[in-house]
N, C-alpha and C positions, 0 to 999 in steps of 0.2 A: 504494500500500500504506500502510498505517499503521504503527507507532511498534516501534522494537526498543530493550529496557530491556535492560540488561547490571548482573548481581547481580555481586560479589566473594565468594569464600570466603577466610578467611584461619585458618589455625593459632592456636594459644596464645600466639603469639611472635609472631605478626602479620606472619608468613610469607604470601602471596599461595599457595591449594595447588588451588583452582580458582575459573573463571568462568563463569557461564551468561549465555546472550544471550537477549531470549526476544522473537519477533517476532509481533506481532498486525496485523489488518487495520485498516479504517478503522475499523468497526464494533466494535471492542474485542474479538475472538475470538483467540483464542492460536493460530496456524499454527505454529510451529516452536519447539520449545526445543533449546537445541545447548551440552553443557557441555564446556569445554575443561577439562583434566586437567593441573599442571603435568607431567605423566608422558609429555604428546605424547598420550594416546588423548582423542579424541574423541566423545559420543555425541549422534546426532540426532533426535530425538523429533518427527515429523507428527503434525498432530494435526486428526483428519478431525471437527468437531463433527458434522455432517450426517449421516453412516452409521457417528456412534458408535464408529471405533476410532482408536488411533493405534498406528504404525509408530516401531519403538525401534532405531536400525540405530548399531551401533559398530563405529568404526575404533582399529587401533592406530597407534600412534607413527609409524612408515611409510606410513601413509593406505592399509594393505591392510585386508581387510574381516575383522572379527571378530563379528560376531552380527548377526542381525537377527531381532525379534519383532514382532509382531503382537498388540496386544488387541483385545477386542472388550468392547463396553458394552449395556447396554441402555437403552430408553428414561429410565430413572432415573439416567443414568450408573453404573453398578453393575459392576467386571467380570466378564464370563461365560464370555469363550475367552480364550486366548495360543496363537498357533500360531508355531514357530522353523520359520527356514527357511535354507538352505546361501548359499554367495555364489552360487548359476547362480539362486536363488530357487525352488527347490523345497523345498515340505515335507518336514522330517526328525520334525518331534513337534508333536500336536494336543494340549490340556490343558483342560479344565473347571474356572474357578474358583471355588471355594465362600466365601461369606463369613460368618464368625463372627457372634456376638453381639457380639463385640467391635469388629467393624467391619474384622478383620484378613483377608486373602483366604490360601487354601491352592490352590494348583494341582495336579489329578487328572490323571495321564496319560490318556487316551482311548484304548481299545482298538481297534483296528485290526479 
């Protein structure tokens, strides 16, 4: 595998308040980014470049599971779905993202 950078966040006071690690392959592609919380929760971001989406899955403090999403991108990197899903990994809500002029995304729940 290739190279994992580790950023620091720190407060105004120079307080340490989170850190991200972010791991890439050989070829320079971002596989994982994972930001620790000093709060104990943690979030894991996959990041699939090849079929365009990455997996957003947080834990809290106790390493039980607290969310997991799903984007989707298209050829342009651009996002165009978010689908959340339960900890058994089933779908609870599908969403369509629309992107501004401003370059900002709004997510549309999808009717069932």
């Amino acid at each position: 595998n290739g190279q994992v950078i580790r950023e620091d966040y720190y407060d105004a006071q120079g307080v340490l308040t989170t850190y991200s690690q972010y791991e890439y392959l050989n070829d320079g592609a971002l596989v994982v980014t994972t930001m620790y919380n000093t709060d104990g929760t943690v979030a894991v971001n996959k990041h699939d470049n090849v079929n365009h989406t990455h997996d957003l899955i947080c834990y809290y403090a106790d390493g039980s599971f607290a969310s997991h999403e799903v984007y989707k991108r298209n050829e342009n990197f651009e996002y165009i779905a978010r689908m959340e899903y339960d900890a058994n990994g089933n779908l609870i809500a599908e969403y369509t993202m629309i992107k501004d002029a401003d370059g900002n995304y709004t997510s549309v729940l999808k009717e069932a």
